[in-house]
C-alpha positions in Angstrom: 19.4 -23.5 -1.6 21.4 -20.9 -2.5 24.4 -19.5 0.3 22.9 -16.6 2.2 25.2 -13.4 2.2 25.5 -11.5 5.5 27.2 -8.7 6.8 26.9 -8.2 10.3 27.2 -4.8 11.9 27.4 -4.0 15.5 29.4 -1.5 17.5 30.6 -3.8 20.1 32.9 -6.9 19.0 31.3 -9.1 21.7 28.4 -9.1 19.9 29.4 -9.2 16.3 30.9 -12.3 17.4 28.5 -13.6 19.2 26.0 -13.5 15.8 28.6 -14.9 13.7 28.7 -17.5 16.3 24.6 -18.4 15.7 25.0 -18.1 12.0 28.4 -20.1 11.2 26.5 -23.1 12.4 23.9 -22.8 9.2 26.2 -24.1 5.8 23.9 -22.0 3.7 24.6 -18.9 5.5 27.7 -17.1 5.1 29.4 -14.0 6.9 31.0 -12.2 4.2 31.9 -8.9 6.2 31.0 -7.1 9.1 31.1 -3.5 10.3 31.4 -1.4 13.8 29.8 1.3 13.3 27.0 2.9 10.3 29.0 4.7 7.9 30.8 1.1 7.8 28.6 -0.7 7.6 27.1 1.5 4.6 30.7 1.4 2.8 30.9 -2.6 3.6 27.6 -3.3 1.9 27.8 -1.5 -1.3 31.3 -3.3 -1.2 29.8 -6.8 -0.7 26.2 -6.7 -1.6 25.3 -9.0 1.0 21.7 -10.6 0.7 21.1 -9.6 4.5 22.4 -7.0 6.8 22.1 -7.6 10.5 22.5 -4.4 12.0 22.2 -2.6 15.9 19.6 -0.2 15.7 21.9 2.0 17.9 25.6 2.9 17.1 27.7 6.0 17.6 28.0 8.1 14.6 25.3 7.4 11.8 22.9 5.1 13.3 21.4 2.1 12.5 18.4 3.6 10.8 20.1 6.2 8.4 22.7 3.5 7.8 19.2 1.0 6.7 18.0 3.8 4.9 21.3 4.4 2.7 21.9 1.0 2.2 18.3 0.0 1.4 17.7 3.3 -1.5 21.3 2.0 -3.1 20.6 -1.7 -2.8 16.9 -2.6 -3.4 17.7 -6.0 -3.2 19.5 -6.5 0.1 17.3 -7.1 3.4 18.3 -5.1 6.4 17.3 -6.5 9.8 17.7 -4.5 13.3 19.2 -5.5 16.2 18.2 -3.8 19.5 18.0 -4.3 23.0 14.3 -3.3 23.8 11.1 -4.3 22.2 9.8 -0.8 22.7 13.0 0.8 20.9 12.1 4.3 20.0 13.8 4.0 16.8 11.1 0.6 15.9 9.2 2.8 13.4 12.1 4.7 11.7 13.6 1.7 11.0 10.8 0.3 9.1 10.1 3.9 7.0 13.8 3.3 6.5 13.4 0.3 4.2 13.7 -2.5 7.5 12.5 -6.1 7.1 12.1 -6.2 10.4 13.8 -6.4 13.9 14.9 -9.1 16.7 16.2 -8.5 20.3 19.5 -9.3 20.8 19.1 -11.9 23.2 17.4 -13.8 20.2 17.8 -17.7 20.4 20.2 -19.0 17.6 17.8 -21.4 16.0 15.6 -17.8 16.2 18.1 -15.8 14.5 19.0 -18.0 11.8 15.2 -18.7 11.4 14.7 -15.1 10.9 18.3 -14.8 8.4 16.6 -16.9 6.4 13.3 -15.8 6.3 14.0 -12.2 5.2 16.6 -13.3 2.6 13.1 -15.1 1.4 11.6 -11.8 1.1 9.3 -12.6 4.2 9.0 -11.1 7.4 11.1 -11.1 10.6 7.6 -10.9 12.7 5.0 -14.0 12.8 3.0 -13.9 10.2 0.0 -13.9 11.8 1.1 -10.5 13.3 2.7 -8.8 11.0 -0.3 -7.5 9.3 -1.5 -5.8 12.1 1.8 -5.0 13.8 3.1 -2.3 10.2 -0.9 -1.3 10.0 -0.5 0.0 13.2 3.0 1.2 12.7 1.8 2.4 9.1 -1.2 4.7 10.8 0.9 6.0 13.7 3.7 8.0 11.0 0.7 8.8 8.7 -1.5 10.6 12.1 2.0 12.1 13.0 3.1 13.3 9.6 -0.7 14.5 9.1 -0.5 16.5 12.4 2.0 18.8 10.6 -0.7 20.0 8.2 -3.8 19.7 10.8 -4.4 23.8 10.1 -4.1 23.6 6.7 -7.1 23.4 4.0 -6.9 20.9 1.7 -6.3 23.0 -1.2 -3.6 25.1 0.8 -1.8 21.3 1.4 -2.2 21.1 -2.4 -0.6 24.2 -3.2 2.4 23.1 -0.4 3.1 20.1 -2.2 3.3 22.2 -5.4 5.6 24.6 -3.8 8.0 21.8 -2.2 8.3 20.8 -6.2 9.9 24.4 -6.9 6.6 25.6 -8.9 6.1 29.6 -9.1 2.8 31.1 -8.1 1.9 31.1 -12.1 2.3 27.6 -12.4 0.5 26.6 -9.9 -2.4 28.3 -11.0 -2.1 27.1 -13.9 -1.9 23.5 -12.5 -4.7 24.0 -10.1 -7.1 25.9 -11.9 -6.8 29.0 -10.2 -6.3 33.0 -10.3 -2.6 33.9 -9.5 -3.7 36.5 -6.9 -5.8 33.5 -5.2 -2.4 31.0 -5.2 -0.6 34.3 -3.7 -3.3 34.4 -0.8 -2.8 30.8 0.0 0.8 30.8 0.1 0.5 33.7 2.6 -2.3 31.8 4.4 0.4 28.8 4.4 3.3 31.1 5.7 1.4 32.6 9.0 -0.3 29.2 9.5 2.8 27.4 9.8 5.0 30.6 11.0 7.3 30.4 8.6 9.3 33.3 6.5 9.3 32.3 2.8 8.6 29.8 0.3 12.3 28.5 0.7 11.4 27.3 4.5 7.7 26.3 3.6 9.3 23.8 0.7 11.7 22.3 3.1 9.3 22.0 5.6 6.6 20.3 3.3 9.4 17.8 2.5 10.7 17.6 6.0 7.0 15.9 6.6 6.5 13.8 3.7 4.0 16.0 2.0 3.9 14.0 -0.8 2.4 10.6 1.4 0.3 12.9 2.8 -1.1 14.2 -0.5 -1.1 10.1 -1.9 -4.0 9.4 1.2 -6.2 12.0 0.7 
């Protein structure tokens, strides 16, 4: 079995110990840096390419999850699992849209976390199987109803022309695309505007993007 990177990133040095404690006592897992904080942790992995990063869901700065999501979009192949405190961390589902494997609570057995290290650095999950299914279905439906809510008062056709917009298309070509009159796509973008109070086109793209428009448009 090939040695298992990790970087292990927590803002408090107690703990960071204490996990290089658990994981020192595997031989086919190594420690090969660690961080206190997410923008070092983020720097320290694209240094290292570690295989796993075992990371606190909550640190000052850039947290946990934007430090996941950075590391995961720039290394595709490294497996980032959280650390936090709570089972009913408020941050749980960001972390998985961020690109997490999964999370454990920091007073995690050693046998558990090692177990778990070795698991995701398998490309399996952190969760028991048996769960996990239902466990990210659940997760999965929760940001889909809450991303949907943001277009509840939109048509369907008015969420097409959205998406268009938030790709930067003019009024012309998105007739063109949708098989409409220009003057029509100019009623639905002012339909769009007072529906969702905003000003202009510029604030209706980066609000279609703020709620994932585009995963939106992929379930219908």
């Amino acid at each position: 079995m090939a040695q298992i990177r990790v970087l292990v990133a927590d803002d408090h040095e107690v703990v960071r110990m204490g996990v290089k404690a658990m994981l020192h006592q595997n031989t086919n897992i190594a420690v090969v840096a660690e961080a206190s904080n997410g923008e070092q942790a983020v720097k320290e992995a694209l240094r290292a390419r570690p295989d796993v990063v075992v990371m606190d869901i909550r640190m000052p700065g850039m947290n946990g999850v934007d430090a996941c999501r950075q590391i995961t979009e720039q290394l595709p192949n490294t497996r980032v699992v959280m650390l936090t405190s709570f089972a009913e961390d408020d941050l749980l589902f960001a972390a998985i849209r961020a690109g997490a494997s999964g999370y454990v609570l920091k007073r995690i057995g050693n046998d558990d976390l090692v177990k778990t290290v070795v698991a995701v650095a398998s490309g399996e999950s952190t969760l028991d199987p048996a769960m996990i299914a239902t466990v990210f279905r659940e997760v999965a439906q929760h940001e889909r109803s809450k991303e949907a809510s943001a277009f509840n008062g939109l048509s369907a056709q008015e969420v097409r022309v959205l998406s268009l917009i938030s790709d930067g298309l003019t009024n012309r070509e998105i007739a063109g695309k949708l098989f409409l009159g220009e003057g029509t796509v100019r009623n639905y973008v002012s339909s769009i505007l007072g529906k969702l109070s905003l000003a202009n086109r510029a604030e209706a793209a980066a609000y279609a993007v703020q709620h994932h428009i585009k995963d939106f448009i992929g379930d219908e």
